[in-house]
C-alpha positions in Angstrom: -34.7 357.4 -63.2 -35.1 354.8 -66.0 -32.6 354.8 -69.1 -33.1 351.5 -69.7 -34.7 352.2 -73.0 -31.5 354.9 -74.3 -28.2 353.0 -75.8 -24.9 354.8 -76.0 -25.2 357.6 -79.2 -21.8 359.7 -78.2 -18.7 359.1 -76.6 -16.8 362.5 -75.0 -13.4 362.0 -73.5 -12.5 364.7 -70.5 -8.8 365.2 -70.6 -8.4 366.7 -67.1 -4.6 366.8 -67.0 -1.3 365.8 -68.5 1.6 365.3 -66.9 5.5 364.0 -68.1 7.1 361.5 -65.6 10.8 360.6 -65.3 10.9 357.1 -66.9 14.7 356.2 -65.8 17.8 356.7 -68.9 16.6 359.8 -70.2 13.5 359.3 -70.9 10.2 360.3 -70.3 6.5 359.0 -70.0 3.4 361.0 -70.8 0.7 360.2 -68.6 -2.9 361.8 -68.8 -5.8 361.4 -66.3 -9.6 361.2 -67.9 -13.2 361.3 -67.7 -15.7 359.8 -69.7 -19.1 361.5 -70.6 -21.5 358.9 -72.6 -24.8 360.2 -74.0 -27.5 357.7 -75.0 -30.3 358.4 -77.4 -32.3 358.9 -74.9 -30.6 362.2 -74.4 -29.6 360.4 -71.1 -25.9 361.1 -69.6 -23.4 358.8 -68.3 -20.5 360.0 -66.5 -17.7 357.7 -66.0 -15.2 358.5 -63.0 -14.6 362.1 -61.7 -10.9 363.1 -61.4 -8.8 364.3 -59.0 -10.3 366.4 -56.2 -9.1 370.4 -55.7 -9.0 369.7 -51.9 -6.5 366.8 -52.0 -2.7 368.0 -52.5 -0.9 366.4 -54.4 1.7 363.6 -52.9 5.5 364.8 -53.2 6.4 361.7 -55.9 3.4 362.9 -58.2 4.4 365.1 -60.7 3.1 367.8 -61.2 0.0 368.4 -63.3 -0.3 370.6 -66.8 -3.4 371.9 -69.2 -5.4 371.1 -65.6 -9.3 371.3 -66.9 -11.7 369.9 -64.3 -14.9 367.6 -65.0 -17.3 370.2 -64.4 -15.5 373.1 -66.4 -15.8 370.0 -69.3 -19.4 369.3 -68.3 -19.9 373.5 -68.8 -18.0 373.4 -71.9 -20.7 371.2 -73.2 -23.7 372.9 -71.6 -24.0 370.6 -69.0 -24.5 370.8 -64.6 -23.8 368.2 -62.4 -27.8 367.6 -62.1 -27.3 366.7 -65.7 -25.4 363.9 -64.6 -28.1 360.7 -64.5 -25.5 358.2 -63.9 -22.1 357.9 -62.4 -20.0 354.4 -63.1 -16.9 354.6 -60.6 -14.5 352.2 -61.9 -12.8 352.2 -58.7 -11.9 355.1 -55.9 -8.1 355.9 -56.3 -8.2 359.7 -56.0 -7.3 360.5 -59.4 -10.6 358.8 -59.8 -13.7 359.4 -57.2 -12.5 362.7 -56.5 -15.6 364.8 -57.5 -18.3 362.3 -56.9 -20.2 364.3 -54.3 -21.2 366.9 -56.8 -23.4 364.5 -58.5 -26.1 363.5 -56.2 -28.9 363.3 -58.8 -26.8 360.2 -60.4 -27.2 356.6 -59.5 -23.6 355.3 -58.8 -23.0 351.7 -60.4 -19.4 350.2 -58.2 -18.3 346.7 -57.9 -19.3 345.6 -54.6 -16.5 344.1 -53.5 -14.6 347.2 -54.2 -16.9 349.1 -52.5 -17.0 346.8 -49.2 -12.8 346.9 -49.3 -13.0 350.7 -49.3 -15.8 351.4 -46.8 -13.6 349.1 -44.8 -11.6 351.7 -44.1 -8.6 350.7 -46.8 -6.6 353.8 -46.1 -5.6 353.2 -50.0 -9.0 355.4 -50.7 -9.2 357.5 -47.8 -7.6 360.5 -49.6 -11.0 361.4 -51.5 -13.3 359.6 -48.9 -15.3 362.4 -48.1 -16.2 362.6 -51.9 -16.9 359.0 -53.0 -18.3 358.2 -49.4 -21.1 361.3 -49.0 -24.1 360.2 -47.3 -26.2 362.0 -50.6 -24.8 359.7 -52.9 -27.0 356.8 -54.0 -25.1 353.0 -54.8 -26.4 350.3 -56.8 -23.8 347.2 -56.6 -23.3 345.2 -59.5 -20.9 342.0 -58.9 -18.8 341.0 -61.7 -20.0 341.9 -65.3 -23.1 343.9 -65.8 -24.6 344.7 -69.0 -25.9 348.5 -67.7 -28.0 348.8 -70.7 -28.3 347.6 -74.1 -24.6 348.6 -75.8 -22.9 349.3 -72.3 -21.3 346.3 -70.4 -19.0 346.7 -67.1 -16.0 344.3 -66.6 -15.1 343.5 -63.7 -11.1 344.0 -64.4 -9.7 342.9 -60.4 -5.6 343.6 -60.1 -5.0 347.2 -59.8 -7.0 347.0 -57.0 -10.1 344.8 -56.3 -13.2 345.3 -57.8 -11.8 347.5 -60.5 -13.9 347.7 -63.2 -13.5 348.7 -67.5 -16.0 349.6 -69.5 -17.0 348.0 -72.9 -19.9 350.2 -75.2 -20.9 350.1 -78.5 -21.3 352.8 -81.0 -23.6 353.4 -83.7 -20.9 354.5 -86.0 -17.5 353.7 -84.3 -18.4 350.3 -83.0 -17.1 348.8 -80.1 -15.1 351.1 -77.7 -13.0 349.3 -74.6 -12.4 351.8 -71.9 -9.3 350.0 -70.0 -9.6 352.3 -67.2 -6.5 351.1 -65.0 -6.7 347.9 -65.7 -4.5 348.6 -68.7 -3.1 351.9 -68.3 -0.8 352.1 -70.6 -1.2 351.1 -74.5 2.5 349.1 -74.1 1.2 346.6 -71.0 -1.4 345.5 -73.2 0.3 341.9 -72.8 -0.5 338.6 -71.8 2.4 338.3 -69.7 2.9 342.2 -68.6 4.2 343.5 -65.2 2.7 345.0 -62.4 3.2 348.8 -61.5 3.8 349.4 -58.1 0.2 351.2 -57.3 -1.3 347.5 -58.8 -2.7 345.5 -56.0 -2.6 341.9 -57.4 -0.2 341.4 -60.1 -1.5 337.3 -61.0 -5.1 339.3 -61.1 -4.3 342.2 -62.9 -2.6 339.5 -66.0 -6.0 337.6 -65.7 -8.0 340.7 -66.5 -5.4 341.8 -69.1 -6.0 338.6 -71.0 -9.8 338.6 -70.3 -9.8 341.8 -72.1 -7.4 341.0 -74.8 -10.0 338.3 -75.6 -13.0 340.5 -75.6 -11.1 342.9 -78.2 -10.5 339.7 -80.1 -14.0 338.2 -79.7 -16.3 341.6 -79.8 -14.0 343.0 -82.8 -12.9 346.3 -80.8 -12.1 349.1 -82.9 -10.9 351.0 -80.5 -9.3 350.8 -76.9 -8.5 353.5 -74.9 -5.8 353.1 -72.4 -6.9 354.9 -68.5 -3.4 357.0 -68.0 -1.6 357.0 -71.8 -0.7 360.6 -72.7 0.9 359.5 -75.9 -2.3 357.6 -76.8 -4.7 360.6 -75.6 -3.4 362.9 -77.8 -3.8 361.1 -80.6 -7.7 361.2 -80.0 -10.5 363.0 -80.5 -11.4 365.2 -77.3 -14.0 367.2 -76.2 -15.9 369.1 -77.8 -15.4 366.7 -80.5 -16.5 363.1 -80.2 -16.9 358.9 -80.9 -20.3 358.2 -82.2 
């Protein structure tokens, strides 16, 4: 599969579900969990990250999940299969994230290596979808630190929620530059210099290095939009599939 010759034409976002948590006081935070489906001009697709898997229960302090859509009922929606799928970029393996990987195994999978090593090491911090992100039919390419993919699509390396996390940065023909935060920033508030680290972040000195690193690639590449990995208040504020960025 080449799509070295395609650069990103559409941006879909995959809301797969929404969720209120308890945030302490009263009050409550709206949290959302994504996909991302990129088409080139190539007519090539790019699928980033794959959700939460439907043979995983949930852990007792999740809460519980509402308007539940999963990435191939969005990928139908849009008259696209899995085979459809030439390219999966797995920002990292939490299983929110990696948890429908094995039903793409006409894709090339683009991973961090060092994330990749730390999981295959048996980190039991991934084990929950294992058997999805880890299926012998899968084929990896490892890319170590930032990796322009192709012309208009750039991976960076974001280390702090866990290592070898990885954001996304595209341009689009109309919208301009996109930053995909993924869970390096999840929320649109932490999007400090000096923010604080949630308790599911790994590395809390590396997760503010990649918060700044980003903050100056908004700054420098002149980022019209950001779009934060788990902010429900953000995500419904933005266009959604069918609809989407071009």
């Amino acid at each position: 599969m080449t799509i070295n010759a395609s650069v990103p034409q559409k941006l879909y976002l995959l809301p797969l579900s929404f969720s209120t948590v308890p945030a302490g006081a009263g009050r409550t935070l709206e949290m959302v969990s994504g996909s991302y489906l990129i088409e080139t001009s190539a007519n090539k697709h790019i699928l980033i990250d794959s959700g939460f898997p439907s043979d995983v229960p949930r852990a007792p302090e999740m809460p519980p999940a509402e308007q539940e859509k999963n990435v191939i009922e969005h990928l139908s929606d849009l008259d696209l299969r899995p085979n459809d799928i030439d390219m999966l970029i797995c920002t990292h393996f939490d299983v929110d994230h990696a948890g429908y990987h094995d039903a793409f195994t006409h894709a090339e999978f683009i991973v961090q290596r060092t994330h990749y090593e730390l999981a295959r090491s048996g980190h039991p911090r991934f084990a929950a979808a294992r058997a999805h992100w880890d299926h012998p039919a899968l084929r990896y390419r490892m890319v170590d630190g930032d990796a322009e993919i192709l012309p208009g699509l750039t991976l960076l390396e974001t280390s702090g929620h866990t290592t070898g996390h990885q954001s996304v940065l595209l341009h689009l023909p109309q919208t301009g530059p996109v930053l995909l935060a993924i869970d390096a920033v999840m929320m649109q508030q932490a999007f400090t210099p000096d923010r604080r680290a949630w308790p599911v972040d790994e590395n809390e000195e590396q997760l503010r290095a990649s918060t700044r690193k980003l903050l100056a690639i908004v700054e420098h590449e002149h980022v019209n939009l950001v779009i934060f990995g788990h902010d429900g208040h953000q995500w419904q504020t933005l266009q959604k599939a069918p609809e989407y960025y071009a």
